[in-house]
C-alpha positions in Angstrom: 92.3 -140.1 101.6 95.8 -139.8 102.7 95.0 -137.1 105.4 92.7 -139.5 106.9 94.9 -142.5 106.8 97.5 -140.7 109.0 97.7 -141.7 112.5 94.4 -140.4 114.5 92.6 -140.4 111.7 91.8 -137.2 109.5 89.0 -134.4 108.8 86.4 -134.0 106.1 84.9 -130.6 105.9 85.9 -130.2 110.1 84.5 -133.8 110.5 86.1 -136.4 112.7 86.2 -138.7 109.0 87.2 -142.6 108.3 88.0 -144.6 105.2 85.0 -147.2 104.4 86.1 -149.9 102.3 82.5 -151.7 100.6 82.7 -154.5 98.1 80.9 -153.4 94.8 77.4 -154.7 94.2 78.4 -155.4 90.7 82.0 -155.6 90.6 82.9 -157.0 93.4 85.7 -155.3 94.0 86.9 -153.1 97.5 85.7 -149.6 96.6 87.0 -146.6 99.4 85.1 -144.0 100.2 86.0 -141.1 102.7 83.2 -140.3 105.2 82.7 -138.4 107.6 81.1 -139.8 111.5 79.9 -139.5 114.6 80.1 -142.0 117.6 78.0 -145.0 118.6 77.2 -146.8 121.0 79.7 -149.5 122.4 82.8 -148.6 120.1 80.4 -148.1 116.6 80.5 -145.3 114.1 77.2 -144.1 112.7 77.6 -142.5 109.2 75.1 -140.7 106.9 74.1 -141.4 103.0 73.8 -137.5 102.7 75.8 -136.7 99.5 75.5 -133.6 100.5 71.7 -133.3 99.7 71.6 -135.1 96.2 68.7 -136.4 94.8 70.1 -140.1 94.7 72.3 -141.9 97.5 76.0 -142.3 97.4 77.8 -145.4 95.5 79.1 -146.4 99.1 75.1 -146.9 100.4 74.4 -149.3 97.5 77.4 -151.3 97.9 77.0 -151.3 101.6 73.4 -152.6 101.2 74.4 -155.3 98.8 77.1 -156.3 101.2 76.6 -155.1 104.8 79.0 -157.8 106.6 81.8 -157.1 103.6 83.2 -153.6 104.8 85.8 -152.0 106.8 86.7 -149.1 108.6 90.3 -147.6 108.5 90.7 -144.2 111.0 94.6 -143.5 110.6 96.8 -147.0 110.7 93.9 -148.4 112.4 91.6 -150.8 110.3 88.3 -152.4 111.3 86.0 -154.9 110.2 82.6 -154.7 110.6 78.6 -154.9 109.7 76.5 -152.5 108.6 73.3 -151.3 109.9 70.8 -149.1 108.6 68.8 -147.3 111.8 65.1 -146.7 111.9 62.3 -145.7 113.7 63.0 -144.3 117.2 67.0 -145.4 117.2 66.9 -143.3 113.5 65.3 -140.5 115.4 67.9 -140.2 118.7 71.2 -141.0 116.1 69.4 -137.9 113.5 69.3 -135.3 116.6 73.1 -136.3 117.8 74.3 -135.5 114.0 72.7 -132.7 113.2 73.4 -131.3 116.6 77.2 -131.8 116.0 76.8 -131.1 112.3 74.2 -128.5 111.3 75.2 -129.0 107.7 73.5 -132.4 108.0 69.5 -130.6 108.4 70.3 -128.6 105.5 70.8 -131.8 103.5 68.0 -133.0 104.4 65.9 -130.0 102.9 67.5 -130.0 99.6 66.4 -133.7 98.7 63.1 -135.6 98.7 64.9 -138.8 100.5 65.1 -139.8 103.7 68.9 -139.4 104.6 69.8 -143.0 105.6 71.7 -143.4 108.6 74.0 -146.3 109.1 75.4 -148.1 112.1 79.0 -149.6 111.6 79.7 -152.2 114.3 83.0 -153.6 114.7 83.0 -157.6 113.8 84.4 -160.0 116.7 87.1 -161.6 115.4 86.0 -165.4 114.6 
């Protein structure tokens, strides 16, 4: 996780990637997860639950459900709160053609596994 903490940000597998910070479902403790992501809409990151094609979801996606407005991003020096969205129906569709036109890998995934890939929003918090 070092390469992506540098300034800018890092790669994952040639993937623009960030540091997601969840709280544990259980534990509560900050767990860190390298992931890689695409751009959203108005200053968002959208992120998938691939694992690469396994047949379950990555630890980050549970934690992330249990906690969605308890995470942060972190691309380079650069650290982010924000809330967690999961996408569906037509917004799911659109944010699914942008990955897996950027990232191929992502379709194959997707055939390996009986789930549904989720894909997640990650919208920066206002400060309060």
């Amino acid at each position: 996780m070092k390469r992506i903490r540098r300034k800018g940000g890092g790669k994952l597998m040639g993937m623009n990637a960030l540091v997601l910070t969840t709280t544990g479902r259980k534990s509560g403790e900050p767990r860190e997860s390298p992931v890689g992501w695409f751009p959203g809409q108005d200053g968002s990151w959208i992120i998938v639950a691939s694992a690469a094609g396994a047949a379950k979801n990555p630890a980050w996606y549970y934690n992330l459900s249990a906690h969605p407005d308890k995470a942060q991003v972190q691309i380079g020096s650069r650290k982010v709160d924000v809330v967690a969205e999961q996408l569906h129906g037509e917004e799911r569709i659109g944010a699914w053609r942008q990955i897996t036109t950027a990232a191929p890998r992502f379709a194959q995934y997707q055939v390996k596994t009986d789930r549904e890939l989720p894909i997640i929003r990650l919208i920066p918090r206002s400060p309060d």
